[in-house]
C-alpha positions in Angstrom: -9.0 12.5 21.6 -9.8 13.8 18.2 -7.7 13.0 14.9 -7.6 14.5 11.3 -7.3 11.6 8.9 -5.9 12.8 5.4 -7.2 10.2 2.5 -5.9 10.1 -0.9 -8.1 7.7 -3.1 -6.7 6.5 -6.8 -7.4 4.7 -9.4 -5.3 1.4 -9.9 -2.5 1.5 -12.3 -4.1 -1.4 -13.9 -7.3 0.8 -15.1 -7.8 3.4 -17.3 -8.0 6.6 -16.1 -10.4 8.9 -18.5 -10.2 11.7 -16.9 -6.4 11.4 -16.1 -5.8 10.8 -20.2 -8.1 13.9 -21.0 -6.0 16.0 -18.7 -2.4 14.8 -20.2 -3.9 15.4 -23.3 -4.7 19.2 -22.6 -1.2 19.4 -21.2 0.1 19.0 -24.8 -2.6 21.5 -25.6 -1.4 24.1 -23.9 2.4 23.6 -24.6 3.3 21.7 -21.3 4.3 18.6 -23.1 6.6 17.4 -20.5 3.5 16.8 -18.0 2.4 13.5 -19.0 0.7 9.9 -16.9 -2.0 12.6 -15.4 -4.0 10.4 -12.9 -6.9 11.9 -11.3 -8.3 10.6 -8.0 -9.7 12.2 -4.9 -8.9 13.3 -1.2 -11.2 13.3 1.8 -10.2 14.9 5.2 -11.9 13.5 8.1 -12.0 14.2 12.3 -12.6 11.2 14.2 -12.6 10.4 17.9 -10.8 7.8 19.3 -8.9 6.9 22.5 -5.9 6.5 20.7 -4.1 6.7 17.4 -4.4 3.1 16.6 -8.0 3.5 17.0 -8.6 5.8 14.8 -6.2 4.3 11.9 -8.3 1.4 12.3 -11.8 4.3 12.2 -10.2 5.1 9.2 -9.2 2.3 7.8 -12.8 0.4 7.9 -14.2 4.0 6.5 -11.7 3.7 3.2 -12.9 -0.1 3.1 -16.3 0.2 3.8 -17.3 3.1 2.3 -14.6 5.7 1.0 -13.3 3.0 -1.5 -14.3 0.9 -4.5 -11.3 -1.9 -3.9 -12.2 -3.3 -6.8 -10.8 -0.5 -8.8 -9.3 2.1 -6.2 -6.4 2.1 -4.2 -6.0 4.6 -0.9 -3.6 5.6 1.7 -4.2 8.0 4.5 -2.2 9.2 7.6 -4.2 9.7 10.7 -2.2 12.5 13.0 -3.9 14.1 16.8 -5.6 17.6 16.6 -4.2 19.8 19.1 
């Protein structure tokens, strides 16, 4: 069977965020001061194949960890759902 994975990667709350605080601060800039705590990460959309739906949460999962990842600073979540 084949299965789209949809993977959101983030920066922990514990870290700065550069990019996230450059955005917020152009918020301001162009008079949407109510938009504020701008974090910027990244998504990845993946097919895998896989017998089964556990299978490929557990694909995915050692991609994120492996690969897709930096634990050390990111965090992720993903939901892995059969192409039809």
């Amino acid at each position: 069977m084949k299965f789209k994975a949809e993977i959101d990667v983030m920066p922990l709350d514990a870290l700065l965020d550069p990019q996230g605080k450059a955005v917020t601060g152009s918020m301001k800039n162009i008079g949407l001061e109510a938009i504020d705590g701008v974090r910027i990460g990244r998504h990845v959309r993946l097919f895998v194949e896989a017998a089964s739906k556990e299978e490929a949460e557990q694909k995915v999962e050692e991609a994120c960890k492996k690969l897709l990842a930096n634990q050390i600073m990111e965090s992720y979540t993903y939901t892995v759902e059969p192409v039809s």
